[in-house]
C-alpha positions as CSV (number, residue, x, y, z in Angstrom):
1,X,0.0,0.0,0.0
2,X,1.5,3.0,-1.3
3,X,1.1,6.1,1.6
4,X,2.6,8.6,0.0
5,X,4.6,12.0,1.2
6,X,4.2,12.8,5.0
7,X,2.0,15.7,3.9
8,X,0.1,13.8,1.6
9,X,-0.7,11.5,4.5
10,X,-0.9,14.6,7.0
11,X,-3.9,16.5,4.5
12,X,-5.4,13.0,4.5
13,X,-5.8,12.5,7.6
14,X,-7.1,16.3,8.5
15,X,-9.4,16.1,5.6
16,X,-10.9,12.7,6.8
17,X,-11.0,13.7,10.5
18,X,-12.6,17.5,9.4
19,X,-15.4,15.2,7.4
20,X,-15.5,12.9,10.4
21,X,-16.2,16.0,13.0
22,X,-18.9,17.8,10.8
23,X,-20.7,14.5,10.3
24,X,-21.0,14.0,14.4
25,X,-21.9,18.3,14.5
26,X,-24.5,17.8,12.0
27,X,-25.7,14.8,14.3
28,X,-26.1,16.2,16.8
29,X,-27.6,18.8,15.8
30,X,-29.9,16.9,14.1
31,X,-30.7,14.4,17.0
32,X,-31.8,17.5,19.0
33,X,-34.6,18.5,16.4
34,X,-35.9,14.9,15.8
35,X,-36.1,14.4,19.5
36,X,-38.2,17.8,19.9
37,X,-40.0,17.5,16.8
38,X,-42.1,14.8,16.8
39,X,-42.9,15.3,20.8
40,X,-43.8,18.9,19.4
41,X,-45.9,17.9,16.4
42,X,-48.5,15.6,18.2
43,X,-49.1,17.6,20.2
44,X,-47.9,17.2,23.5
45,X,-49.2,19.2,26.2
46,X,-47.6,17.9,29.6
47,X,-44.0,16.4,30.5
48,X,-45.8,13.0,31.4
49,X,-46.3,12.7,27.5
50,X,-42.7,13.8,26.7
51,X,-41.4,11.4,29.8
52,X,-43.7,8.4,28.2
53,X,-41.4,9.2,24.8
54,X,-38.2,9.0,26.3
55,X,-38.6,5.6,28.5
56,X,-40.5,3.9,25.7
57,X,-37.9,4.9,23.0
58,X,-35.4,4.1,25.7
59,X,-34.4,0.9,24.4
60,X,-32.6,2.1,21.9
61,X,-30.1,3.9,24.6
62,X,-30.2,1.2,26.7
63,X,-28.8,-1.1,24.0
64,X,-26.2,1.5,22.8
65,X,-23.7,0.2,25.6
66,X,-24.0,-3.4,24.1
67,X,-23.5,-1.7,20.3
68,X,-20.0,0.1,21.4
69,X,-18.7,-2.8,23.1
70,X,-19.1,-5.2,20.4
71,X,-18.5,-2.7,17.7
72,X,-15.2,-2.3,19.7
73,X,-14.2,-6.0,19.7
74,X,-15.0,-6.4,16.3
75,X,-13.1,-3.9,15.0
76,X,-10.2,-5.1,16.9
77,X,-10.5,-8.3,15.3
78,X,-10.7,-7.0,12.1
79,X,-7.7,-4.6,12.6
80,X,-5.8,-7.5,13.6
81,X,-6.2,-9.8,10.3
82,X,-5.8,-6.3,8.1
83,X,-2.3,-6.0,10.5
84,X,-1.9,-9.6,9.8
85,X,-2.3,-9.0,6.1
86,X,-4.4,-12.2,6.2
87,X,-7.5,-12.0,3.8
88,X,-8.8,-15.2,5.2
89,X,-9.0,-14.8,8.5
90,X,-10.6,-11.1,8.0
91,X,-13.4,-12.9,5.8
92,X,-13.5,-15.4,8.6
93,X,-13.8,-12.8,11.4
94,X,-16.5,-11.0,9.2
95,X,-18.5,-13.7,8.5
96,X,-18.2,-14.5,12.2
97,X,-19.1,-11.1,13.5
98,X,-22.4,-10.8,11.0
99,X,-23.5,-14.7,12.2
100,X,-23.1,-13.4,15.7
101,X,-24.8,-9.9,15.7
102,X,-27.7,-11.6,13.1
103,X,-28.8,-13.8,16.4
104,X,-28.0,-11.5,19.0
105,X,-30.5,-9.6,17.0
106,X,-32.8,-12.4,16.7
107,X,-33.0,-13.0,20.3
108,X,-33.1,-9.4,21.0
109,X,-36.4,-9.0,19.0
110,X,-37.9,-12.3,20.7
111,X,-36.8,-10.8,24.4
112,X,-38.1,-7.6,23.6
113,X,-41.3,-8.2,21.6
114,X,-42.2,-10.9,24.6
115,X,-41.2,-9.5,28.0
116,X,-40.9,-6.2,26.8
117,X,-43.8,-5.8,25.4
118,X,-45.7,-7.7,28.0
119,X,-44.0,-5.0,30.5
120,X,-45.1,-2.0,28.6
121,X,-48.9,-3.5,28.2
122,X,-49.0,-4.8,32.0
123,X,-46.7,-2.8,34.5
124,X,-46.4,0.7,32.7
125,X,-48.3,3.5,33.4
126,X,-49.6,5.3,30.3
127,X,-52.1,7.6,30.0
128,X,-55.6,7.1,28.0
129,X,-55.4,8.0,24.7
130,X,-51.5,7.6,24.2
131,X,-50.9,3.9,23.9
132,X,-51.4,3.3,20.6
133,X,-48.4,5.8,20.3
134,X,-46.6,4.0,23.0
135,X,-47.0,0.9,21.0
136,X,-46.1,2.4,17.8
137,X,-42.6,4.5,19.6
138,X,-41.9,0.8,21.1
139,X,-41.8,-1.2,18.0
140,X,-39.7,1.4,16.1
141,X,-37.3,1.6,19.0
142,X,-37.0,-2.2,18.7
143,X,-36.8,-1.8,14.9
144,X,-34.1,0.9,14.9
145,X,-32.1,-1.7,17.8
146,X,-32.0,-4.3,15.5
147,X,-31.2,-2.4,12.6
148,X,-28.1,-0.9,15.0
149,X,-27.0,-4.2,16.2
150,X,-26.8,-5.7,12.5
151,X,-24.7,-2.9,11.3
152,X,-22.1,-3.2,13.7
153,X,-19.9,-5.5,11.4
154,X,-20.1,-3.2,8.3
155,X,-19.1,-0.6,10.4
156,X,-16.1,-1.9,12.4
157,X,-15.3,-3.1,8.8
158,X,-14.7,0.6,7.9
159,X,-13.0,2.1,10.8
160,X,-10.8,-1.1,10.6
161,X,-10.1,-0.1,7.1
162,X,-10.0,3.4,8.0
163,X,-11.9,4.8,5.4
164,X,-13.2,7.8,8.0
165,X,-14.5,9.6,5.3
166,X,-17.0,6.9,4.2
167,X,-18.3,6.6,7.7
168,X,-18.9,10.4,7.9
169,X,-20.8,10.5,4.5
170,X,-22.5,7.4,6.2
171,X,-23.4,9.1,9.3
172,X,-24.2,12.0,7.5
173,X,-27.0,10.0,5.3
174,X,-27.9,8.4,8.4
175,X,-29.2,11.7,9.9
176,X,-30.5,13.1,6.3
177,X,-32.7,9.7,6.4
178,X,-33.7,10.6,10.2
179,X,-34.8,14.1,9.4
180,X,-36.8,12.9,6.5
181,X,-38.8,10.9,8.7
182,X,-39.4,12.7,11.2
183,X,-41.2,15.6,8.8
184,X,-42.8,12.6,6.8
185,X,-44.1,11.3,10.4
């Protein structure tokens, strides 16, 4: 692999990290407005309805401690067949990383769509009127869990590669796709 100059590979790196940082700015600002948005558009009069938003939708931040940690190990993994120069085992490791996170998101759905779901109906206290939106919050939380937890491979795939440039124009689609829900909702 042919790295070029020092300043070719100093530009590189500042133009990848620069594309990296705006991507996580325009995230976040992002994540603000389709937090407020949608609480905003229905209509939502009193802080029990925004509170009912945030734990039902929770799961999604409850899981994002499981997402880091095995995006972590993965891309270790991978980093170490790239270091080994070892096509093989990186396949290998792939393949073994999608197999894993594919059930872990299989029994993720059955855990959450069965005691989950039986502790939103049974034990939580929502008001009149607002399950059906509960309901409908839930199973897109569960939805956009899975979704996370199945892209963990392709993502450690690219950090391990380092291609930082196609993760921020990733995460920058990512929140473009978010936005356009949330008006479409």
């Amino acid at each position: 692999m042919d790295y070029g100059t020092a300043y070719d590979v100093k530009d590189n790196v500042m133009s990848r990290g620069n594309l990296f940082y705006i991507g996580y700015e325009i995230e976040t600002l992002v994540d603000g407005e389709t937090l407020l948005y949608p609480v905003t558009k229905e209509g939502v009069d009193s802080p029990s309805d925004y509170g009912l938003y945030n734990v039902v939708g929770g799961v999604v931040s409850i899981l994002s401690f499981l997402n880091g940690t095995l995006s972590s190990g993965t891309q270790r993994f991978l980093s170490y067949a790239i270091g080994m120069n070892s096509d093989s085992k990186l396949k290998l490791y792939f393949a073994n990383s999608l197999l894993l996170n594919i059930l872990l998101a299989i029994f993720v759905v059955i855990v959450l769509e069965t005691i989950g779901l039986w502790f939103l109906i049974n034990k939580m206290n929502i008001p009149d009127g607002r399950f059906t939106a509960a309901l409908i919050v839930y199973h897109i939380s569960v939805i956009s869990s899975v979704v996370s937890i199945i892209q963990i491979p392709y993502m450690s795939s690219i950090i391990s590669h380092e291609k930082m440039d196609v993760f921020a124009y990733i995460t920058i689609v990512d929140v473009i796709m978010k936005l356009a829900i949330v008006f479409i909702i």
